[in-house]
N, C-alpha and C positions, 0 to 999 in steps of 0.2 A: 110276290109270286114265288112261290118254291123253286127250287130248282130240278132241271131233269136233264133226261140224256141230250134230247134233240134240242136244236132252236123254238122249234114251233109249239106254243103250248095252244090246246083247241079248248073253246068255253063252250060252255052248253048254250047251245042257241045257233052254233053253227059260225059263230065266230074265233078269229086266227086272229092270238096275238104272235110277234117274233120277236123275239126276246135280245135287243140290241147286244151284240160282242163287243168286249172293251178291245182295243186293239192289239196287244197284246196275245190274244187268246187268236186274235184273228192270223198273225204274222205265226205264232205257232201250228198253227193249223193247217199253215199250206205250205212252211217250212219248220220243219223240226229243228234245234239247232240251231239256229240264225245266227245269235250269237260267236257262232265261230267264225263267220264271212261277214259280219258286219259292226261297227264298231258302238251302234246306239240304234232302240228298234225303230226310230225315226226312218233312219236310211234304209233298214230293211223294208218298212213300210212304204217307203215309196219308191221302192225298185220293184215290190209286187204290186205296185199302184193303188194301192188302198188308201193312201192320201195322195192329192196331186196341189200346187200351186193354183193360186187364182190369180191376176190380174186384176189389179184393181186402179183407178185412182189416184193417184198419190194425192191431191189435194183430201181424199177422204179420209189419209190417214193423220191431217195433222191436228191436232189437241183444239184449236183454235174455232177452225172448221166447227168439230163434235161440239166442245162450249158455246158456241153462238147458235147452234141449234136446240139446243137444250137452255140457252138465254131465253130465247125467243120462246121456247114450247111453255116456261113458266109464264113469259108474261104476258102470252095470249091467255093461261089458264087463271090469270092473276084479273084480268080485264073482264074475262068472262064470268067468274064469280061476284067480282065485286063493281064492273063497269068501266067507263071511263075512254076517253079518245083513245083512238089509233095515232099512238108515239112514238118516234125513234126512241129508245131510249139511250141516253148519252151517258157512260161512263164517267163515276164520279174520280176527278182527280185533286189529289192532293194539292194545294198550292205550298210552293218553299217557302221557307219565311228566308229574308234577304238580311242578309250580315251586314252589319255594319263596319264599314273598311276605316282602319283607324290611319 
């Protein structure tokens, strides 16, 4: 899409696209300067609130969680293509081999 003055560019048909601002562009915009009162435009940005914090979960954030969903989503898509029971499936583990103690 070209670029223009305004956000809003109008298509023929009566349609409004708004043309997403990097943030950047946005923290300039409603303070000139920022830079001089703020140390990264993170903090600027969210002192004009344009980013805020979410709350989330913490069990969502951990690696484990996300891999076990993404276990499972292959092997329902694995069972649906090609069949077969409803399985836990159990992690293959390595067995040690055991020294021999002299």
């Amino acid at each position: 899409m070209p670029e223009s003055a305004g956000a809003d560019i109008v298509i023929p048909g009566g349609l409004v696209y708004i043309r997403p601002m990097n943030l950047r562009k946005q923290v300039e915009q409603l303070l000139p300067n920022w830079e001089r009162w703020y140390p990264s435009l993170f903090d600027a940005a969210s002192d004009l609130g344009l980013i805020k914090a979410e709350v989330c979960d913490p069990g969502s954030l951990l690696l484990t969680s996300r891999h076990a969903k993404v276990r499972q989503e292959a092997a329902d898509a694995h069972r649906e293509k090609w069949g077969g029971q409803d399985q836990e499936i159990q992690p293959v583990r390595r067995q040690r081999a055991k020294r021999l103690r002299r």
